[in-house]
C-alpha positions as a LaTeX table, in Angstrom:
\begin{tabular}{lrrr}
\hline
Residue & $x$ (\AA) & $y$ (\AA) & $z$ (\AA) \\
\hline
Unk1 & 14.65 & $-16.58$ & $-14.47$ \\
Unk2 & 17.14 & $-19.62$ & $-13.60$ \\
Unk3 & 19.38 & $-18.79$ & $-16.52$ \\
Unk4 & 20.08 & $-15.10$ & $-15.24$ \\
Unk5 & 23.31 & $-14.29$ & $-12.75$ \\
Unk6 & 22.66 & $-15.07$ & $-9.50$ \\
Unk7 & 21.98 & $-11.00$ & $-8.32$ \\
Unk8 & 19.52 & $-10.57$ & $-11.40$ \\
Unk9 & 17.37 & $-12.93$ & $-10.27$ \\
Unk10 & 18.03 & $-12.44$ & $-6.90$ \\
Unk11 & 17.33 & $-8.58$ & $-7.72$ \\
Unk12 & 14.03 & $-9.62$ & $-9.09$ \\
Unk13 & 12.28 & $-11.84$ & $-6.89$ \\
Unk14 & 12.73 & $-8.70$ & $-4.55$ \\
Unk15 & 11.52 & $-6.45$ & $-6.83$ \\
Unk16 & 8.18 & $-9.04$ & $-7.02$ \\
Unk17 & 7.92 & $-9.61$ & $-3.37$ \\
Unk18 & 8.07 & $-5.73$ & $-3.07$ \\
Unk19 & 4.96 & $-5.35$ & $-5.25$ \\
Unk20 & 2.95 & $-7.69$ & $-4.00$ \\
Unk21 & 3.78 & $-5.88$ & $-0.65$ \\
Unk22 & 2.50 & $-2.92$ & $-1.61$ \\
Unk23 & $-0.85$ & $-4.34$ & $-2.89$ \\
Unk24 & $-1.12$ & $-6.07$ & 0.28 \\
Unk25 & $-0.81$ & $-2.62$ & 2.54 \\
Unk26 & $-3.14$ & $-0.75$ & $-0.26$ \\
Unk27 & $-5.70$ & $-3.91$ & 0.49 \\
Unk28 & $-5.25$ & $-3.67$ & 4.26 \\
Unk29 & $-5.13$ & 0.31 & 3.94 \\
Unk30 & $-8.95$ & 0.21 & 2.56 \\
Unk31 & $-9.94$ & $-2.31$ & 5.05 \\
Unk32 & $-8.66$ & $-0.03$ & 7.83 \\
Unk33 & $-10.73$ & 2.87 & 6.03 \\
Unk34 & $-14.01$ & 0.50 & 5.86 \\
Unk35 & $-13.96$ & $-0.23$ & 9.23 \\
Unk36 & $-13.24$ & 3.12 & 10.58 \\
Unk37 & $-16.13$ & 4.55 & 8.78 \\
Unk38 & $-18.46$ & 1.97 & 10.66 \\
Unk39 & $-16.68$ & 2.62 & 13.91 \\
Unk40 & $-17.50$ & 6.50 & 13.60 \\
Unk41 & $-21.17$ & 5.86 & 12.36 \\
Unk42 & $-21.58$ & 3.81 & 14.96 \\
Unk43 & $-20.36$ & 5.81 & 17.66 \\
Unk44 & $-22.80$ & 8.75 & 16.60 \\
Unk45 & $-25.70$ & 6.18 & 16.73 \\
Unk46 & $-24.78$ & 5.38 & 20.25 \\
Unk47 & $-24.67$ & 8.80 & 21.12 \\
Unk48 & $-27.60$ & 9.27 & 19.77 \\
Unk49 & $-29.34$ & 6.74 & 21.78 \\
Unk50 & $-27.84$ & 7.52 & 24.56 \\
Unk51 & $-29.24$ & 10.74 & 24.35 \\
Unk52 & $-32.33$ & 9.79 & 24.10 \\
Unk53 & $-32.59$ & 7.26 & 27.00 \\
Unk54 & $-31.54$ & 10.21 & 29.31 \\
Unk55 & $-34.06$ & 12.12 & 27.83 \\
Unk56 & $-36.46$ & 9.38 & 28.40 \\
Unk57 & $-35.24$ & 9.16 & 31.74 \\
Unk58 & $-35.41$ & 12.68 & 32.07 \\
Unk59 & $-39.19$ & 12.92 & 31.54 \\
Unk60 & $-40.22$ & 9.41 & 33.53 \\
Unk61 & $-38.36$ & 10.85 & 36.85 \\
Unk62 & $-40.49$ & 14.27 & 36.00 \\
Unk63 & $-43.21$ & 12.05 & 37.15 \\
Unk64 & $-45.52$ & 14.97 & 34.30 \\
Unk65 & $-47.11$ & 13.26 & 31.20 \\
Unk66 & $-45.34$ & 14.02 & 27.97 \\
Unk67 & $-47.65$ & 16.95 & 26.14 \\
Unk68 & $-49.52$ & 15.73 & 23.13 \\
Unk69 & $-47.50$ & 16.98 & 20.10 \\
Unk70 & $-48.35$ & 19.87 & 18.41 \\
Unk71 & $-50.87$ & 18.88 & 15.36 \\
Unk72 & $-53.68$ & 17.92 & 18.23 \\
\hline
\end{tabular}
């Protein structure tokens, strides 16, 4: 690239910093993605559970045993 004019090259070092620019955000663009995937699964398994310690709750301050489930 040395033996092109000075805005040639300078025209396409840009042009490669630009490209690997874009692979960079495209990289950080599915990590994003990844992680906000686990962040929502997550936060409907901790609903979940925290439904189910108030129903837990629920029952214990009831002071009543739980019923034996239906197939006895």
């Amino acid at each position: 690239m040395s033996d092109l004019p000075p805005d040639t090259d300078r025209i396409a070092r840009l042009e490669i910093r630009l490209t690997e620019q874009e692979a960079v955000i495209e990289d950080l663009n599915a990590a994003i993605t990844a992680q906000w995937k686990v962040i929502d699964r997550l936060t409907r398994q901790l609903g979940r559970l925290q439904e189910q310690v108030e129903d837990s709750a629920f029952r214990g301050a009831s002071g009543a045993p739980e019923p034996p489930p239906p197939h006895y």
